[in-house]
matplotlib code that plots the C-alpha trace (Angstrom):
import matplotlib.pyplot as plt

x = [-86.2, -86.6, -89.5, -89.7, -92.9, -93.5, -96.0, -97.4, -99.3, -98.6, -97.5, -96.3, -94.7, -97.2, -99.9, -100.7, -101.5, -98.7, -97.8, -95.0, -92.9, -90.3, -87.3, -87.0, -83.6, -83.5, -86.2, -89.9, -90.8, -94.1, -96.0, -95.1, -95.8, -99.1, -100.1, -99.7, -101.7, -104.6, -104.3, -105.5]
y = [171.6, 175.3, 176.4, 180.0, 182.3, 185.7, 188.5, 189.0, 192.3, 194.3, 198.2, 196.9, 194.0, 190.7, 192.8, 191.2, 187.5, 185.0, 182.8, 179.9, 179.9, 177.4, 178.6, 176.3, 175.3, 176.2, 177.5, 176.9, 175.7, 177.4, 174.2, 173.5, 177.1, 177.1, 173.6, 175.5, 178.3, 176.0, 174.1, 177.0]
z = [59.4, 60.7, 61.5, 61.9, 63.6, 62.3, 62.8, 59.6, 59.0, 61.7, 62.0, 65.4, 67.0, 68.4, 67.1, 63.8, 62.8, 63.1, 60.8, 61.0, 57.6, 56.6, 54.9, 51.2, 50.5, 47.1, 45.2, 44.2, 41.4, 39.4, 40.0, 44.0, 44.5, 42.4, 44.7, 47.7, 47.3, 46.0, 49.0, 51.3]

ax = plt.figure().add_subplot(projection="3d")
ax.plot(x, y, z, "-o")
ax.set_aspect("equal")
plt.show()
């Protein structure tokens, strides 16, 4: 698994909020995406 960290709403580098995001192999379905955001 990668695990990537990004700096998510920022005008400018390491300015923003980071975030870690995992690239999916293949795509989401409706209902894992739907779980996700529930889960927050």
């Amino acid at each position: 698994m990668r695990i990537l960290l990004v700096d998510a709403s920022a005008a400018r580098p390491f300015s923003g909020n980071p975030a870690a995001m995992v690239p999916l192999e293949e795509p989401a379905t409706v209902e894992w995406t739907l779980a996700v955001a529930a889960a927050r």
